[in-house]
One Martini backbone bead per residue (centre of mass of N, CA, C, O) as a GRO file, in nm:
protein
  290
    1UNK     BB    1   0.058   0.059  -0.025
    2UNK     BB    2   0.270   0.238  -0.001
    3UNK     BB    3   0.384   0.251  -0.267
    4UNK     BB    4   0.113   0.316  -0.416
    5UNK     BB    5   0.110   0.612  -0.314
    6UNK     BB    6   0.355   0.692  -0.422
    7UNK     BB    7   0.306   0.634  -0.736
    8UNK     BB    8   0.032   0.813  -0.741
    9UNK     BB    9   0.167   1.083  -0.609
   10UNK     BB   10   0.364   1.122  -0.860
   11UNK     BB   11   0.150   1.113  -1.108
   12UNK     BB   12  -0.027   1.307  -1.034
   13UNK     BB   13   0.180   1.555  -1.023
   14UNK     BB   14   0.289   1.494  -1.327
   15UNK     BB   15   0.053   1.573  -1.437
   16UNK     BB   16   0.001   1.896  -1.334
   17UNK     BB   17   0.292   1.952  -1.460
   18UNK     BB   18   0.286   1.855  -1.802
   19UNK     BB   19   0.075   2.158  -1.807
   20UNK     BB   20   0.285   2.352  -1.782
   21UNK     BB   21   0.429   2.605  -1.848
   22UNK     BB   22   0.787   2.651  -1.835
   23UNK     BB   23   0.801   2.898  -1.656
   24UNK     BB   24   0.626   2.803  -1.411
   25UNK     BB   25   0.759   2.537  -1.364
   26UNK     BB   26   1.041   2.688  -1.275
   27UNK     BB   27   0.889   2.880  -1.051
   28UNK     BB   28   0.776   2.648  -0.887
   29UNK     BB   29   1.062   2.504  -0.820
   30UNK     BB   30   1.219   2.757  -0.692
   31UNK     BB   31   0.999   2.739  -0.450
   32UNK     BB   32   1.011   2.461  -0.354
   33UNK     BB   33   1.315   2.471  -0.303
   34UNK     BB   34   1.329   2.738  -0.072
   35UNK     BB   35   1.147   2.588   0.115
   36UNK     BB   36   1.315   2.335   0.184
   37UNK     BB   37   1.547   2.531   0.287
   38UNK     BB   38   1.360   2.612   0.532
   39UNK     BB   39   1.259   2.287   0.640
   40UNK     BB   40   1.581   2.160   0.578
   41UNK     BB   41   1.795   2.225   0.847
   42UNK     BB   42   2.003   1.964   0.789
   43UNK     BB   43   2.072   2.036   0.501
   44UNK     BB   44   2.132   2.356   0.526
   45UNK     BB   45   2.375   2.296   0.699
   46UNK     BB   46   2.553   2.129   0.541
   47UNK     BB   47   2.577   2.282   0.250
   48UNK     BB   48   2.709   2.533   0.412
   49UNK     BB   49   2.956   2.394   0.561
   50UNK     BB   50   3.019   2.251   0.252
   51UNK     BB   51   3.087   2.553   0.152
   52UNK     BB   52   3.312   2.680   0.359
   53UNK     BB   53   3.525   2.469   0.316
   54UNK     BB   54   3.556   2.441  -0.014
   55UNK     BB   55   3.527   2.766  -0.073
   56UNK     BB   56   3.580   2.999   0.171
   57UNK     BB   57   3.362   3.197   0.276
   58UNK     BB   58   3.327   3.384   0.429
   59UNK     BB   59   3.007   3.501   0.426
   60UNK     BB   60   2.712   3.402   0.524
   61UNK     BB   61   2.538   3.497   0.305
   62UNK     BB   62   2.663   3.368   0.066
   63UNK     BB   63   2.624   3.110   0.141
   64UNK     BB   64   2.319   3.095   0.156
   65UNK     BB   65   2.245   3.186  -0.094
   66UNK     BB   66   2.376   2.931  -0.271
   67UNK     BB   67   2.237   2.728  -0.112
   68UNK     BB   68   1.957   2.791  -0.223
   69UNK     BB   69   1.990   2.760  -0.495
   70UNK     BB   70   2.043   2.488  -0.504
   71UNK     BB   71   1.760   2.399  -0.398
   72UNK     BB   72   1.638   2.555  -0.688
   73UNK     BB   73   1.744   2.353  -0.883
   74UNK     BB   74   1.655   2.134  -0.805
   75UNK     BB   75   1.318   2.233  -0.811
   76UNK     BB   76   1.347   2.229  -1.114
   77UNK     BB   77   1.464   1.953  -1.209
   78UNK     BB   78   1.219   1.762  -1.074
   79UNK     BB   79   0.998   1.942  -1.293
   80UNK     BB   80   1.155   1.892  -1.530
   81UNK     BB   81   1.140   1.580  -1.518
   82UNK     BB   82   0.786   1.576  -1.501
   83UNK     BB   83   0.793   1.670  -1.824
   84UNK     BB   84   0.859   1.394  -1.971
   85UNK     BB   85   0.570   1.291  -2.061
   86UNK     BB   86   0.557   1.566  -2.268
   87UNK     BB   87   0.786   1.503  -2.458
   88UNK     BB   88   1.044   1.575  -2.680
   89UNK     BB   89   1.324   1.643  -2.924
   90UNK     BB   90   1.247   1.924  -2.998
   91UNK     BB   91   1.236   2.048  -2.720
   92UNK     BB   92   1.497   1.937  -2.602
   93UNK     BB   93   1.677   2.132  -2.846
   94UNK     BB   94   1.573   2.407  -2.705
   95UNK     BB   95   1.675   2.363  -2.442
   96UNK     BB   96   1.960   2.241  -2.549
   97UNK     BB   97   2.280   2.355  -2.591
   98UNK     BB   98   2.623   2.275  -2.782
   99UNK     BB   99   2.958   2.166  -2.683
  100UNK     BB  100   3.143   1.945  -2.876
  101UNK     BB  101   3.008   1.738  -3.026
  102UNK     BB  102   3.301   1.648  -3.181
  103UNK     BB  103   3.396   1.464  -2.975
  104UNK     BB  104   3.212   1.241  -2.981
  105UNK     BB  105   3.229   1.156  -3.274
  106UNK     BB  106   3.530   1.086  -3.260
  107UNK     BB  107   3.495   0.875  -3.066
  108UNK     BB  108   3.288   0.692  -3.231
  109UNK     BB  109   3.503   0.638  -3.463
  110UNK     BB  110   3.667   0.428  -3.297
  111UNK     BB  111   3.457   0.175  -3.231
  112UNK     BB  112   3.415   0.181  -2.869
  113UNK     BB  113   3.290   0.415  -2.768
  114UNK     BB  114   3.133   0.591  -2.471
  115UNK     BB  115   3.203   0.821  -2.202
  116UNK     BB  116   2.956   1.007  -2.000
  117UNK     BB  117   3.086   1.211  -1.801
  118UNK     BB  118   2.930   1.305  -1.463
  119UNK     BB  119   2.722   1.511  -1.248
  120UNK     BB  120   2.496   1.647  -0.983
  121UNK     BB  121   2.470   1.906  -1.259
  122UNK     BB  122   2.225   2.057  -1.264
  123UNK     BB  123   2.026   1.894  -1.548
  124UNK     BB  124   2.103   1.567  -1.594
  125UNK     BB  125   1.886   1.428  -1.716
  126UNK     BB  126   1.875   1.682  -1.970
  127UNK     BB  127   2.127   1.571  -2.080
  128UNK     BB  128   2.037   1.268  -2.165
  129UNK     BB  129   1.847   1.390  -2.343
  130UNK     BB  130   1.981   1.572  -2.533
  131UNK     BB  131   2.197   1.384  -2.650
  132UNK     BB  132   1.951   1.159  -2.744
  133UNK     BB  133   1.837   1.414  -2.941
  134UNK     BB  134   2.129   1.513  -3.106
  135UNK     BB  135   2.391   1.244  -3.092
  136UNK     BB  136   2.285   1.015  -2.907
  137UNK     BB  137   2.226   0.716  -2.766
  138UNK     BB  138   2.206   0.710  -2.374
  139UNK     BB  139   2.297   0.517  -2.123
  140UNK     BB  140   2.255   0.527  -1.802
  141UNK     BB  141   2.403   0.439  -1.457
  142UNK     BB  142   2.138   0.370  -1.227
  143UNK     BB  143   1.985   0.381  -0.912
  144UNK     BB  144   1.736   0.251  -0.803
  145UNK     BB  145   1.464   0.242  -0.646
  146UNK     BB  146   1.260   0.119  -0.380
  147UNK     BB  147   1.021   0.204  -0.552
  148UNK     BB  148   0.878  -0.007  -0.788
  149UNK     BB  149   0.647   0.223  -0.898
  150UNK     BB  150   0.856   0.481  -0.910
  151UNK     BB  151   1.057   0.331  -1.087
  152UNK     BB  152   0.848   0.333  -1.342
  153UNK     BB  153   0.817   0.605  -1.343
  154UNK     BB  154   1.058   0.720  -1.413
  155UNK     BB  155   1.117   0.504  -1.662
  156UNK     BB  156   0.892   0.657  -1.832
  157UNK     BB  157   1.017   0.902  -1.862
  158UNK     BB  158   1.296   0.855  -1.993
  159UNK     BB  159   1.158   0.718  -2.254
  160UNK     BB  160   1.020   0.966  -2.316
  161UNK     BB  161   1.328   1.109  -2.377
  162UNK     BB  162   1.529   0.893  -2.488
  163UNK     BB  163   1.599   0.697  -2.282
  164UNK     BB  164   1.785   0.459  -2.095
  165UNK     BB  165   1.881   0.200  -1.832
  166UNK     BB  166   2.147   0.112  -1.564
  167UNK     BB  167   2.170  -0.087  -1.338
  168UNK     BB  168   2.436  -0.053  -1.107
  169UNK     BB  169   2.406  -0.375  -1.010
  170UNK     BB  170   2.337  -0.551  -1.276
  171UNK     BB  171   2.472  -0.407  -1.553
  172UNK     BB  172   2.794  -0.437  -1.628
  173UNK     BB  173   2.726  -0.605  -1.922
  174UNK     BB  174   2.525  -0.381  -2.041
  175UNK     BB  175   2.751  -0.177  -2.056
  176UNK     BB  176   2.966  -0.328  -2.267
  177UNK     BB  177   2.782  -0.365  -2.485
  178UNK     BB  178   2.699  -0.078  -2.539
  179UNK     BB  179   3.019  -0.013  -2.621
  180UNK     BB  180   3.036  -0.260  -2.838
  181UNK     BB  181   2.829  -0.091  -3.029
  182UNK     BB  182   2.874   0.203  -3.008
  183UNK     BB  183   2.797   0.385  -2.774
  184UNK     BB  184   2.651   0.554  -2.505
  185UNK     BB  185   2.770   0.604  -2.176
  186UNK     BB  186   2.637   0.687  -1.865
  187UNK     BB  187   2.854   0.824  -1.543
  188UNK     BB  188   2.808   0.905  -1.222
  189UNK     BB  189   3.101   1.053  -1.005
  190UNK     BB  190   3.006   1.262  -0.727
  191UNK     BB  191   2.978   1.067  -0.487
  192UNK     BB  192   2.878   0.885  -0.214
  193UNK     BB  193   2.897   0.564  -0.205
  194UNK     BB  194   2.924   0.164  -0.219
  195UNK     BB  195   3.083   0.143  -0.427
  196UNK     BB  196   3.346   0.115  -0.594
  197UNK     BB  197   3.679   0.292  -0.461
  198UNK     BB  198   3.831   0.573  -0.415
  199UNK     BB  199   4.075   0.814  -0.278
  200UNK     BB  200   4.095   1.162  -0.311
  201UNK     BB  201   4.073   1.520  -0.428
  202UNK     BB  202   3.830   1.738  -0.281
  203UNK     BB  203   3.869   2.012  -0.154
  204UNK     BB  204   4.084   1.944  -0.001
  205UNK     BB  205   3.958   1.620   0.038
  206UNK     BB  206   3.884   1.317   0.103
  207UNK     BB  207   3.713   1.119  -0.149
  208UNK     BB  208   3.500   0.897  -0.204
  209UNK     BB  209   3.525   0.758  -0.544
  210UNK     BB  210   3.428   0.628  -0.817
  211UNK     BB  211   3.624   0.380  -1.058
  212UNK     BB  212   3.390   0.298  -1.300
  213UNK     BB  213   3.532   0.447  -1.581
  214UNK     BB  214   3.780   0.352  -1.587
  215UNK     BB  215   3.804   0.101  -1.548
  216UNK     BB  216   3.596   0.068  -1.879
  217UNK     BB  217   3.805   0.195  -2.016
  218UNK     BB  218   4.053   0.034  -1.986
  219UNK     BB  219   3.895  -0.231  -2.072
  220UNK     BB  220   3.780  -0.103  -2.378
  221UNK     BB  221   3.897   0.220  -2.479
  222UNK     BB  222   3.701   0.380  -2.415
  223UNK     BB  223   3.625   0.701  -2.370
  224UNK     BB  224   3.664   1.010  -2.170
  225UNK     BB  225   3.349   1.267  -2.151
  226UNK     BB  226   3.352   1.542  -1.969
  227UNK     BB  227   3.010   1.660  -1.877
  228UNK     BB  228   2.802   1.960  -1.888
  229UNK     BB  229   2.468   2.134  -1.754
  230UNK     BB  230   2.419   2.442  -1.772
  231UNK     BB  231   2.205   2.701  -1.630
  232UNK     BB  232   2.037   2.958  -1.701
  233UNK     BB  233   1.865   3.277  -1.677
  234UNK     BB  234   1.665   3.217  -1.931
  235UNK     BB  235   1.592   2.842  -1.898
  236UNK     BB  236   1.829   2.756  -2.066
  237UNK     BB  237   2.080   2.534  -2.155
  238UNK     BB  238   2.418   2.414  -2.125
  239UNK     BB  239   2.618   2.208  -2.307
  240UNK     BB  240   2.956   2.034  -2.225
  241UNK     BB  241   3.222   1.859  -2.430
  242UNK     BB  242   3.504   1.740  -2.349
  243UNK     BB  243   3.776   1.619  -2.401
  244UNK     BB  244   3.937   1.365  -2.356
  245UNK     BB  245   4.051   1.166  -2.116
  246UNK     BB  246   4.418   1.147  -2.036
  247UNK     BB  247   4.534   0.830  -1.956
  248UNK     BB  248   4.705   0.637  -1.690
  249UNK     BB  249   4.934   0.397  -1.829
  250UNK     BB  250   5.033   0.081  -1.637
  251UNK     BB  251   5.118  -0.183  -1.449
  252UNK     BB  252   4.954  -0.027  -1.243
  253UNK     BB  253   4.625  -0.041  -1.136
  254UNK     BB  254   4.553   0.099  -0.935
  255UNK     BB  255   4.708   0.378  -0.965
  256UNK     BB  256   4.550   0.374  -1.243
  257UNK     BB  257   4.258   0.474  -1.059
  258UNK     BB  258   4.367   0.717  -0.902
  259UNK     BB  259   4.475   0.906  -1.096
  260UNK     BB  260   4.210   0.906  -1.305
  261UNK     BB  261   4.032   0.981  -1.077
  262UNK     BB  262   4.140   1.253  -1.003
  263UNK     BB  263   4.107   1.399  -1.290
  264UNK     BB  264   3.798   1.400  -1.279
  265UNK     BB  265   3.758   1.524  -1.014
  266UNK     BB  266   3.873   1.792  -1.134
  267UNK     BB  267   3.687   1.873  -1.316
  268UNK     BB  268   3.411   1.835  -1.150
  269UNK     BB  269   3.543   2.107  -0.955
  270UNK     BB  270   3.552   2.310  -1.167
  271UNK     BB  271   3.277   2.374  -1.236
  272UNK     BB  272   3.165   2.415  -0.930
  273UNK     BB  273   3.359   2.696  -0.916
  274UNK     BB  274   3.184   2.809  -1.180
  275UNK     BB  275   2.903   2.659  -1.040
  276UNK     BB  276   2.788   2.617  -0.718
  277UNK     BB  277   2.460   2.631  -0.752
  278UNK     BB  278   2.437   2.340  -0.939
  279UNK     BB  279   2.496   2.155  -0.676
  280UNK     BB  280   2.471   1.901  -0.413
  281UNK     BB  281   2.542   2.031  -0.104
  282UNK     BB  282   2.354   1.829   0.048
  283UNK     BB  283   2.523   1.630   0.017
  284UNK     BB  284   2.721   1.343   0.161
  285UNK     BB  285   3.073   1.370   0.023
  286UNK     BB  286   3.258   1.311   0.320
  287UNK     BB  287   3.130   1.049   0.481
  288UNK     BB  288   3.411   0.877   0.376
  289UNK     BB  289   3.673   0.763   0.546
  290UNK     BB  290   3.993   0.655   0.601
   0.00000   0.00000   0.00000
């Protein structure tokens, strides 16, 4: 019953929001976003304190606003969404604008697949429509939610903007096959989760983040994509296609697992440190201690 509730107001809410305007949608997610600034005291203290530590800000005004604006974002991309019910490939390429195409292009151009690799930054979900909408069909490997009614909810959402996705927990085969066809795969890795990881610096603090994009690229020579997609001013995204990143191989496997995991993991720092609003500061990304 509680599942079965879970996944009927979720659709039911999915409902009413995939036919609001556009401007609307934006409007009451940042207002919904702000809400819950303000009523959810321990994630925002949380994302306060990991924002003052990580980026050094003296001000606390300075960073109470950033730490709002982020859950103000979250709170849009949600209902950005929830609105793939309703959506095609032509509205999200008015949505979301590219750089770097030719990465990708030349990536695949090698017949191994590419990993498009990126964080929990700006509107990630409108990142894979948008790829899967522009550039090719994109698959990524996300964690089931544990409410099986809102994963099917949310999967026929995803389905609805033309990407499929795969189980993080047994689906490593069908991702190596994804590649294997020369397709795109897509793997978030900036978060503390329990899969298999090493420790990094990330913020100047050890940070364990998952080595399964270099893993993966290792085994099979798919190139790795560091892509991000920026939030706009007037609601619309920019996506940026980062060069290939260049791997450190050597006869020590651990070694170049630190190494390349250290690589991309200051990638996706330096992003943040040019756009702090747009990530999940709410999240306990350094959770776990060596």
């Amino acid at each position: 019953m509680k599942d079965w509730c879970y996944g009927f107001t979720a659709k039911l809410i999915g409902c009413f929001v995939s036919r609001l305007p556009r401007p609307a949608t934006l409007a009451l997610g940042g207002r919904l976003g702000a809400l819950v600034f303000w009523l959810a005291r321990r994630q925002r203290e949380l994302a306060c304190q990991q924002l003052q530590r990580s980026l050094d800000l003296p001000d606390e005004r300075r960073i109470r606003a950033i730490a709002k604006q982020c859950f103000e974002n979250l709170g849009k991309t949600v209902l950005e969404f929830m609105q793939f019910s309703r959506i095609n490939s032509k509205k999200i390429q008015q949505y979301v604008s590219f750089e770097g195409i030719q990465h990708a292009e030349q990536a695949l151009a090698q017949g191994k697949g590419a990993i498009i690799l990126t964080g929990h930054f700006g509107n990630w979900e409108l990142l894979a429509a948008g790829i899967s909408a522009t550039i090719a069909p994109l698959t990524p490997i996300v964690r089931e939610l544990r409410s099986p009614r809102l994963n099917a909810l949310v999967s026929s959402y995803r389905e609805r903007a033309g990407y499929a996705t795969i189980d993080r927990d047994t689906g490593i085969r069908h991702a190596l096959r994804c590649l294997k066809r020369n397709e795109l795969l897509g793997i978030v890795a900036d978060v503390d989760t329990s899969v298999s990881g090493v420790f990094v610096d990330f913020f100047g603090q050890p940070a364990y983040t998952p080595y399964s994009p270099v893993a993966i690229a290792l085994k099979t020579g798919a190139a790795i994509l560091p892509t991000f997609i920026v939030r706009q001013s007037d609601g619309s995204h920019r996506a940026i296609i980062e060069p290939p990143l260049v791997l450190q191989r050597t006869d020590v496997k651990e070694r170049d697992l630190v190494t390349n995991t250290q690589k991309f993991t200051k990638i996706i720092e330096s992003y943040i440190r040019r756009y702090p609003t747009q990530w999940i500061w709410m999240h306990r990304r350094w959770k776990t201690q060596p």
